[in-house]
C-alpha positions in Angstrom: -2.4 5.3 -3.2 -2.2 2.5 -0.9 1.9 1.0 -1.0 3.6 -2.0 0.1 7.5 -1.3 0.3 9.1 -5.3 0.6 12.8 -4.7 1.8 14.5 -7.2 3.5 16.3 -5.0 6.1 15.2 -1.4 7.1 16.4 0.8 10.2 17.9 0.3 12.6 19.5 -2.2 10.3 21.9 0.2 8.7 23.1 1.0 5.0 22.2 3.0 1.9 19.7 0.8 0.7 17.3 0.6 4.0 17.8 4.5 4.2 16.1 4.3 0.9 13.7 2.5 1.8 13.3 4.5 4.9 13.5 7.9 3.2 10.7 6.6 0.5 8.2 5.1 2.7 8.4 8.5 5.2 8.5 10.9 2.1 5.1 9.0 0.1 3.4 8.9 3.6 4.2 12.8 3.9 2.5 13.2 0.9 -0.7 11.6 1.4 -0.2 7.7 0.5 -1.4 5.2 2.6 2.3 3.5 3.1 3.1 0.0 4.7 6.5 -2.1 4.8 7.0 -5.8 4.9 10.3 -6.2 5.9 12.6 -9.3 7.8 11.9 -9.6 12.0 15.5 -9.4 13.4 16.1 -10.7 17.4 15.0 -7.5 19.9 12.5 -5.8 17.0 9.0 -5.5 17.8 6.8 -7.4 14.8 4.8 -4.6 14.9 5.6 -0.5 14.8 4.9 2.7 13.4 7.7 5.2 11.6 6.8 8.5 11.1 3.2 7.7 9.6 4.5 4.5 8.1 3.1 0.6 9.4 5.8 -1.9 9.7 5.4 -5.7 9.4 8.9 -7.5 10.8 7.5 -11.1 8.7 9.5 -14.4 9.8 10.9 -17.2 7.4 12.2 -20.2 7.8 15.7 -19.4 6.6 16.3 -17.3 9.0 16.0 -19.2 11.5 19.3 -21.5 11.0 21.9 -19.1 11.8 24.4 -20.9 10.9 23.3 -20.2 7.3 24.8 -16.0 7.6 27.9 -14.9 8.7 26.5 -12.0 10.5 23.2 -12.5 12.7 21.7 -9.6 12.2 21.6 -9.2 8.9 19.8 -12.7 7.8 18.8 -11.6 4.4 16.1 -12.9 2.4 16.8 -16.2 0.2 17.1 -16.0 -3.4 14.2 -18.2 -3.7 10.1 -18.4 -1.8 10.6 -19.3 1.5 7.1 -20.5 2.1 6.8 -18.9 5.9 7.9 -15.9 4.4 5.2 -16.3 1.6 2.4 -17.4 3.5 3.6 -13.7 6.3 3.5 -11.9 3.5 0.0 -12.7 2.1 -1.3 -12.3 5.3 -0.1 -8.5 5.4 -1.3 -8.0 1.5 -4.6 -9.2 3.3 -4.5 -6.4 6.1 -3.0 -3.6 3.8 -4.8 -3.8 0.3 -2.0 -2.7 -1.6 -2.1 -1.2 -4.9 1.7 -0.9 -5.5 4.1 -3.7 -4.4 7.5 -2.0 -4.7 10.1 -4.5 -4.2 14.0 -3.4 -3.5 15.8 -7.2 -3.0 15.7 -11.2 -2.7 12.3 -10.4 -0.7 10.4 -10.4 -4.2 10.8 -13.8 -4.6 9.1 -14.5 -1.6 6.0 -12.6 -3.1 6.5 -13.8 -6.4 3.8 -16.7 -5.8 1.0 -14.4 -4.5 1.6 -11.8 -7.3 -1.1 -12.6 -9.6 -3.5 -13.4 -5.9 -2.4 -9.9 -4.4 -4.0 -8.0 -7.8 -0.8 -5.2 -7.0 1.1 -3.7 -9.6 4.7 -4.9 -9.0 7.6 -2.3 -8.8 11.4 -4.2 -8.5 13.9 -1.7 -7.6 17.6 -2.9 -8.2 19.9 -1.1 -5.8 22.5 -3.6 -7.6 23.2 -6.4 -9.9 20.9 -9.6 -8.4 18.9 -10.2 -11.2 22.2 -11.5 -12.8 24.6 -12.0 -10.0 24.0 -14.2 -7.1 26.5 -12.0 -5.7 24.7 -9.1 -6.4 28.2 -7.1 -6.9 29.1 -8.3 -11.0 33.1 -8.3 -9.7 34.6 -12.0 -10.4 38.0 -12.2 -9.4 38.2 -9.4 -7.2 38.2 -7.6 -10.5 34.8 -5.7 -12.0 33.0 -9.2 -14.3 32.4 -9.3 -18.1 29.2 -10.5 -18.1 27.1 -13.7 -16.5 28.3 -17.4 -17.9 27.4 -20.6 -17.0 30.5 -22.4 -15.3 32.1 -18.4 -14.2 28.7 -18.0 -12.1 28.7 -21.1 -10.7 32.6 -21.2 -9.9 32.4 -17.3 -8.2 29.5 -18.0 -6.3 31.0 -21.0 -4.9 34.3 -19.5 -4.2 32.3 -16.3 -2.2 29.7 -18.6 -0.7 31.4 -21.7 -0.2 30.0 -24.6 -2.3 27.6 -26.1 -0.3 25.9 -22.0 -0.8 27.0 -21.2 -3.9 25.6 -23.4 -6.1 21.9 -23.5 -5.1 22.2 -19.7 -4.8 23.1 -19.4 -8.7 20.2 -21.9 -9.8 17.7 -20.3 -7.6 18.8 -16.9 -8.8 18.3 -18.2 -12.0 15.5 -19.6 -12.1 13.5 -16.6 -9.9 15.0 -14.0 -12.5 13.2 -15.8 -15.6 10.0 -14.9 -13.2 11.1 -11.8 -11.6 11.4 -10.7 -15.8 7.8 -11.9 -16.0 5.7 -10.6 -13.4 7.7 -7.3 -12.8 5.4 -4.3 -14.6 8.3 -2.0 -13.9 11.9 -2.4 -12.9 13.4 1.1 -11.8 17.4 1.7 -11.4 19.0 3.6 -9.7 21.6 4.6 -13.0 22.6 4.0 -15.9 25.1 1.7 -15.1 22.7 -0.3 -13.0 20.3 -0.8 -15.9 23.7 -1.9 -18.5 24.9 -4.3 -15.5 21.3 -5.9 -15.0 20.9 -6.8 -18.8 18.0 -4.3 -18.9 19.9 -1.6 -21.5 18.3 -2.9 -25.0 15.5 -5.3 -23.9 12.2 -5.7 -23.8 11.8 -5.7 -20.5 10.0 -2.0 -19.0 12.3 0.0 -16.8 13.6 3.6 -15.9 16.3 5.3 -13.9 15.4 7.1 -11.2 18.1 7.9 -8.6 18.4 7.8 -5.4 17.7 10.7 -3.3 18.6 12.9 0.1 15.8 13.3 2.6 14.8 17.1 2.3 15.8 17.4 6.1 19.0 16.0 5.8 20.5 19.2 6.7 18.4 20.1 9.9 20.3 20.4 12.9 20.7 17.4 15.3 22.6 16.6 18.3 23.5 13.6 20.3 26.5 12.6 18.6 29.1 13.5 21.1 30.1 9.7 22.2 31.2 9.1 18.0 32.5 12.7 17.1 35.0 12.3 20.7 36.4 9.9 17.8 37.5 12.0 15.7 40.6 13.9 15.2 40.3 17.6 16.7 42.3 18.6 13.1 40.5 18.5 9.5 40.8 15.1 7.7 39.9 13.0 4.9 36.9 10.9 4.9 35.8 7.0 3.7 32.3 5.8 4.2 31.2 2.4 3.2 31.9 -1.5 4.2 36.0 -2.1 4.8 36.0 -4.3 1.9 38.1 -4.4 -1.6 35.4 -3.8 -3.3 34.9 -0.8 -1.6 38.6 -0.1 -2.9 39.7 0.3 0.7 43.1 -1.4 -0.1 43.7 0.3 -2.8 43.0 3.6 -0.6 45.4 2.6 2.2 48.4 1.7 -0.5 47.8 5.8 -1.7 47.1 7.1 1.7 50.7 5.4 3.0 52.5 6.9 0.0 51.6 10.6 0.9 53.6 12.5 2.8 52.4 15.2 5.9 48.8 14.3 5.1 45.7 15.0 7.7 44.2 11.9 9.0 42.4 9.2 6.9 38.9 8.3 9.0 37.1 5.1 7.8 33.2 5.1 8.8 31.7 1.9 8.0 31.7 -2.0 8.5 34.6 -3.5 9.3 34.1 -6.8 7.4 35.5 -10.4 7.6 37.5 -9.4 4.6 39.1 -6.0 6.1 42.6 -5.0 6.6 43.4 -5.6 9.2 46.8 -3.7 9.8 46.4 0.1 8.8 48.7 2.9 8.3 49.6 5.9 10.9 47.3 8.4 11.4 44.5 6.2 9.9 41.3 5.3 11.8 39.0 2.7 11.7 36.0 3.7 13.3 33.0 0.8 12.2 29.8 1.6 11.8 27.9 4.5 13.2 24.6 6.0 12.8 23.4 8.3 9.6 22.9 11.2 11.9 26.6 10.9 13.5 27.7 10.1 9.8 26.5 13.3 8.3 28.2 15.2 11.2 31.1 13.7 10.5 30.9 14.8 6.9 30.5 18.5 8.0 33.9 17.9 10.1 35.6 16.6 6.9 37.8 18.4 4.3 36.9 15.9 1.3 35.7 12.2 0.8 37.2 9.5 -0.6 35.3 6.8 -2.5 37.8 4.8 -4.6 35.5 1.4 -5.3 36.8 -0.8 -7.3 33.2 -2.7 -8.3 30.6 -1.5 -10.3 28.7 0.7 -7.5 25.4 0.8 -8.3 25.4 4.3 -7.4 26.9 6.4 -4.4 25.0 7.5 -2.1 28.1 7.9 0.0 29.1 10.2 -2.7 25.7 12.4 -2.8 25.8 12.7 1.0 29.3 14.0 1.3 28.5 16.9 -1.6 25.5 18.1 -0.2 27.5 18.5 3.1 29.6 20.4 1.0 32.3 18.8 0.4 34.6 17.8 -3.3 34.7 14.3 -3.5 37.2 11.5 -5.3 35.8 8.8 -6.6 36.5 6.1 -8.6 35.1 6.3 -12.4 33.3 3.1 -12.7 29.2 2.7 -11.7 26.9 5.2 -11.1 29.4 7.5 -8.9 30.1 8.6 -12.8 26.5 10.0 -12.5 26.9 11.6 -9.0 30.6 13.2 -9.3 31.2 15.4 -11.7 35.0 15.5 -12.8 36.6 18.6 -12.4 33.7 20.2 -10.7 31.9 18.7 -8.1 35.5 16.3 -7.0 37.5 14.2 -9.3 37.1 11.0 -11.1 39.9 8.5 -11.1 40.9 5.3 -12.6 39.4 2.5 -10.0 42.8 0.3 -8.6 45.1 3.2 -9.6 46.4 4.0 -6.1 48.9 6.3 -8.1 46.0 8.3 -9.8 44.1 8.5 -6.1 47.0 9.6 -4.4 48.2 12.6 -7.0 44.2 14.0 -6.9 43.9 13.6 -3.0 47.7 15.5 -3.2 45.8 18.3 -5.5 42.8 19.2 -3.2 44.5 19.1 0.1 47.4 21.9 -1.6 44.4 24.3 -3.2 41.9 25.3 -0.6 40.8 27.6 -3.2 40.1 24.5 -5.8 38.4 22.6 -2.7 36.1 25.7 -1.7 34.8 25.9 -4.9 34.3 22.2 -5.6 32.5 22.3 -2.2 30.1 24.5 -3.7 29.9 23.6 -6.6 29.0 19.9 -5.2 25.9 21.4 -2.8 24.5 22.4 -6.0 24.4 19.1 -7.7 23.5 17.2 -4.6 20.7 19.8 -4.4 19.6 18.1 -8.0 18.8 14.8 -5.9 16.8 16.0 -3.2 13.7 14.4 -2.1 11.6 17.2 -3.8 13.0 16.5 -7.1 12.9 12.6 -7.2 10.0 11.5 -4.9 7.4 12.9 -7.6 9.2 11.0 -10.4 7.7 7.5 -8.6 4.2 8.6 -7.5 4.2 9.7 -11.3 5.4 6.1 -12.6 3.0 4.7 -9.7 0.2 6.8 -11.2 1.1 5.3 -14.8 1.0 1.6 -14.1 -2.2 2.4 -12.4 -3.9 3.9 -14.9 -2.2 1.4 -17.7 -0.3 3.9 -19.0 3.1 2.2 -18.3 4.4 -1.6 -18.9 6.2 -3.5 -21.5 7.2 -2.1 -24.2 7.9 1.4 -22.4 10.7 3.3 -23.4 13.1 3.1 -20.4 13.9 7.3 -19.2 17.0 8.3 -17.7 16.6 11.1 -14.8 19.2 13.1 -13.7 
């Protein structure tokens, strides 16, 4: 089959949802398919480059170009609405590539919303969160996890997390591009259960299934040249957070039960270190910012258990899933899909998210049973094992396969995997 992933960002731009992409696109070339991705050009990329069997297209838009638009510059992600440069890039590379399968995984789609019907691709939206109800793509108003999409409460959030002069056009536009997203879409896939409920997809018409995300199959081969981030760590055993230093993250909450424990081994914090960080942390904490997957993972291996106490409606956890298959027991808030990666009481523990009481007494338990955490270790390998790229990648080519042949559309029953 010949595929056109559309991501907005993809590596070396770092995060869970361009590893997806990443992991996909190298996985269904491994395989056989005749893989391509369209993604955003970013200052110092090539426009052009091959990964691991898979073409990449960096396309430019006119958005992008005004800086002054995104608080961070390299990460100028795609508006909520065509950008016609983007369009017109974009048809050129359905041109070269002949796709069969668009598979869509952000904001990008509406940029190749116009060509659909042109490009004569089946269309496959993947929502790795909440944007085809939230311009904020996160469904938390009020620093608190939201109700459900409203008029006036959409366009007052946006406008308070985007300023007005942002807000407001990005609600309408998001609007407006989810009544066509719904229609041209053949197949939205989720990444859980949750993600489907927060979307509006759970009891509608509209044709979806939930397919996790996955591990690369190599994700445990042996690799090096990590020395210059591990020299970061401490020499001792110590708890582990990965993910952006932001409340939703729960990161506050984290810190308030970290600084209430008594004797504890050091807290290490892998991950952005946002506008809307702490910035004032408790001893024996450290704040490390970003680093690469690879030095990630090693760092999971160094860790005695993670820590994931978001306070949002995570869309998944693949955060969660990386630090079990390294072995580890992870605590996690119970909210999302980290309910469908952690198992309570066997893989880690599920708490109540914004209970810094709950978090502290279950970090408290793990760190006085080594027995408890040995076997939760293990006992999380096994389920991460579950969501392997063995298991999951055939799930797609299989609904790929369907919409091909006709066999899948609207009207489907939606499926739940794993």
């Amino acid at each position: 089959m010949r595929v056109l992933m559309l991501s907005q960002f993809y590596p070396p731009t770092v995060g869970g949802e361009e590893r997806h992409v990443q992991d996909l696109s190298v996985a269904l070339a491994a395989r056989g398919h005749d893989v391509s991705v369209a993604t955003l050009w970013h200052a110092g990329q090539p426009a052009r480059e091959t990964d691991q069997g898979v073409r990449l297209h960096r396309v430019r838009g006119t958005m992008q170009r005004a800086k002054q638009l995104f608080i961070e510059s390299e990460r100028r992600h795609a508006p909520p609405f065509p950008d016609p440069e983007l369009t017109l890039a974009l048809r050129r590379v359905v041109a070269e590539e002949r796709p069969q399968v668009v598979h869509a995984h952000n904001w990008l789609v509406h940029s190749f919303l116009p060509i659909k019907p042109w490009s004569g691709a089946r269309l496959v939206m993947s929502l790795h969160d909440y944007s085809l109800v939230c311009a904020k793509k996160s469904l938390v108003y009020r620093d608190a996890p939201c109700s459900g999409p409203g008029p006036a409460k959409c366009l007052g959030c946006a406008s308070r997390h985007y300023g007005a002069a942002k807000g407001i056009p990005t609600t309408l536009a998001n609007w407006g591009m989810g009544l066509l997203e719904r229609a041209a879409v053949d197949m939205f896939v989720t990444v859980s259960q949750a993600t489907a409920a927060g979307n509006g997809l759970v009891g509608s018409r509209l044709p979806f299934q939930v397919i996790p995300n996955f591990l690369s199959d190599d994700l445990d081969a042996p690799g090096g040249g990590w020395d210059e981030y591990l020299a970061q760590l401490p020499e001792e055993e110590f708890l582990l957070f990965v993910g952006d230093l932001r409340p939703f993250k729960g990161i506050d909450v984290l810190l308030r039960a970290y600084a209430g424990m008594a004797g504890a081994p050091p807290l290490v914090l892998i991950g952005r270190i946002t506008q809307d960080a702490p910035r004032d942390f408790p001893p024996n904490v450290r704040a490390l910012g970003s680093w690469p997957h690879g030095a990630v993972m090693a760092a999971w291996r160094r860790s005695l258990a993670g820590l994931l106490p978001s306070v949002g409606y995570e869309t998944f956890g693949i955060a969660a899933l990386e630090g079990m298959a390294s072995g580890r027991p992870v605590i996690a808030s119970r909210i999302g899909g980290l309910a469908d990666v952690v198992v309570d009481g066997e893989t880690g523990f599920l708490v109540p998210p914004g209970d810094a009481d709950a978090l502290r007494r279950a970090i408290e338990r793990l760190l006085a049973d080594p027995q408890l955490r040995a076997r939760m270790g293990q006992q999380a390998a096994r389920r991460a094992a579950e969501f392997r790229a063995g298991a999951v990648v055939p799930r797609i080519e299989q609904l790929y396969r369907q919409l091909l042949a006709g066999e899948a559309g609207r009207g489907v029953p939606s499926k739940r995997v794993a």
